[in-house]
C-alpha positions as CSV (number, residue, x, y, z in Angstrom):
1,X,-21.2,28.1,20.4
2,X,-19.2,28.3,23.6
3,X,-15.3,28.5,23.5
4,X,-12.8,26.4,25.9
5,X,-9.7,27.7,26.3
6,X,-8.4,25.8,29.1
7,X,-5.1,24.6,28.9
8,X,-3.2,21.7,30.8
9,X,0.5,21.9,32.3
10,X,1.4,19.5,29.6
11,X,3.1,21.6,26.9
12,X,2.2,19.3,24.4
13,X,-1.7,19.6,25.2
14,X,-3.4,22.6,24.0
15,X,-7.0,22.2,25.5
16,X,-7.9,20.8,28.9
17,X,-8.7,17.5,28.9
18,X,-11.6,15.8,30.8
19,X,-12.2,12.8,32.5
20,X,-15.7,10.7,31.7
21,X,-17.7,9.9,34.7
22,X,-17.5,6.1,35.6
23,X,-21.2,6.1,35.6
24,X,-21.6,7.7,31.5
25,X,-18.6,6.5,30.1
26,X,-17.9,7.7,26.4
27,X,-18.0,4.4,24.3
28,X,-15.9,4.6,21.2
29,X,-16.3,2.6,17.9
30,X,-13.2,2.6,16.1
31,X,-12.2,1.7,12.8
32,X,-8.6,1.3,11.3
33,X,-7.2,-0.1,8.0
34,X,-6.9,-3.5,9.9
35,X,-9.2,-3.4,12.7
36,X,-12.4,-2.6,14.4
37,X,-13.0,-2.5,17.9
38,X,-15.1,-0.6,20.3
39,X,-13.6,1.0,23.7
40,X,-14.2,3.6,26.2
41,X,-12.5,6.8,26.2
42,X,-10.1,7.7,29.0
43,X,-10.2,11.5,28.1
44,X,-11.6,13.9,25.7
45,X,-10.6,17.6,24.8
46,X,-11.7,19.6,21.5
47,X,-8.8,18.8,19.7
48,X,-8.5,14.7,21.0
49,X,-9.1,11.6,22.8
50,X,-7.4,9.3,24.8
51,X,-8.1,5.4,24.9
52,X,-6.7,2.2,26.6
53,X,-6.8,-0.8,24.3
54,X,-6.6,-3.6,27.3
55,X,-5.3,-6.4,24.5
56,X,-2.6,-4.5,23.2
57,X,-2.0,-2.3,20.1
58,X,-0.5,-4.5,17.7
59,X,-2.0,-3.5,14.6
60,X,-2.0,0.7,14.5
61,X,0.4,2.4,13.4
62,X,1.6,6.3,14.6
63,X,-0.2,9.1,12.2
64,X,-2.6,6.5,11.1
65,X,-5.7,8.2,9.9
66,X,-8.7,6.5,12.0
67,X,-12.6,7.0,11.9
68,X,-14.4,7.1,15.0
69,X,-18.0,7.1,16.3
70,X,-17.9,8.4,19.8
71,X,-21.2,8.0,22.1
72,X,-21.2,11.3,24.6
73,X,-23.6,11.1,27.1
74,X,-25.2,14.4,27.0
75,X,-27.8,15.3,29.8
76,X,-28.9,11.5,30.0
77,X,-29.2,10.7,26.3
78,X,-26.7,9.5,23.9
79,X,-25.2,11.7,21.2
80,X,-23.3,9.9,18.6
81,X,-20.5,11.7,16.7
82,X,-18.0,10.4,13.3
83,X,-14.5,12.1,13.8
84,X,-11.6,11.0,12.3
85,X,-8.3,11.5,13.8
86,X,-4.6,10.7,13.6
87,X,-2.5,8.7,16.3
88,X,-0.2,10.4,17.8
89,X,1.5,8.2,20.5
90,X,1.3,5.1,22.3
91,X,2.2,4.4,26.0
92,X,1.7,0.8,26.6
93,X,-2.3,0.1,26.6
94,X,-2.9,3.7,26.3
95,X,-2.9,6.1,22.8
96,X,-4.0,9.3,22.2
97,X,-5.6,10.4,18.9
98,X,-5.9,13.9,17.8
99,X,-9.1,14.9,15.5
100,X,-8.7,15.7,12.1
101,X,-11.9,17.1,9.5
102,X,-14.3,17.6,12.5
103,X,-17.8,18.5,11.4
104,X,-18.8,21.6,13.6
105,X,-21.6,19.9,15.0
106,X,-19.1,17.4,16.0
107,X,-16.6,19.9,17.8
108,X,-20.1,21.7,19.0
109,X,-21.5,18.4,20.8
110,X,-17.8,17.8,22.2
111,X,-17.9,21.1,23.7
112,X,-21.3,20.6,25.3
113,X,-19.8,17.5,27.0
114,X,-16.9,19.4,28.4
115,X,-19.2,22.1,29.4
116,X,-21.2,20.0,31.2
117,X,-18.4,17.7,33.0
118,X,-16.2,20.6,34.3
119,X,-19.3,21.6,36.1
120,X,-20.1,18.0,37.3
121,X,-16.2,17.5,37.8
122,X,-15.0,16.9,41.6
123,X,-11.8,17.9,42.7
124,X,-11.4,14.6,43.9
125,X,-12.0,12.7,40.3
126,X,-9.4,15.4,38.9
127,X,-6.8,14.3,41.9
128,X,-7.2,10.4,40.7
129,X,-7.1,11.2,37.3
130,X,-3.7,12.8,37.8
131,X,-2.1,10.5,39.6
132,X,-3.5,7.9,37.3
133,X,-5.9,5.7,39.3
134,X,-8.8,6.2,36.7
135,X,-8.8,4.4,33.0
């Protein structure tokens, strides 16, 4: 199973995170106490995801456990995943969740994807991404 270790100048991110291509974006179905909805993922790393919810995010709550079925596109085909994670913050539209219980076949099919985007991963994508022109 291969092993990231990349790490972000954010302290408070401990694996690198990657940006989906606008042409395979990662669809999420996501399912909270008092809501479903499905998205698309602005980020993923190993150890979480980051999401914009365009109509707001009036009905989450911080540290709320969540359960998620994430689409990767994985050399052209679609491999669906169940993760649940936590919360953590909320900026805005935008929250990032951190995955909690992963199977390893999910954390081994996540791994794949990042595998196969840092190679397909321009410089230029990475340079939008940081100043935040991408969603």
């Amino acid at each position: 199973m291969p092993r990231l270790t990349a790490v972000t100048p954010s302290d408070r991110r401990k694996n690198r995170r990657i940006v989906p291509s606008p042409k395979e974006p990662i669809n999420i179905n996501i399912n909270g106490e008092n809501f479903i909805d499905i998205l698309k993922a602005n980020d993923i790393s190993i150890g979480g995801i980051g999401i914009t919810v365009p109509h707001g995010f009036r009905k989450c709550n911080l540290n709320e456990l969540v359960l998620f079925v994430i689409e990767l596109p994985i050399k052209g085909k679609k491999k669906f995943i169940t993760v649940q994670g936590i919360i953590k913050h909320v900026a805005g539209e935008r929250f990032g969740v951190e995955f909690k219980n992963m199977t390893e076949m999910a954390r081994f099919l996540i791994q794949i994807y990042i595998s196969s985007r840092i190679k397909e991963e321009s410089i230029i994508e990475w340079m939008r991404y940081k100043i935040g022109l991408t969603c």
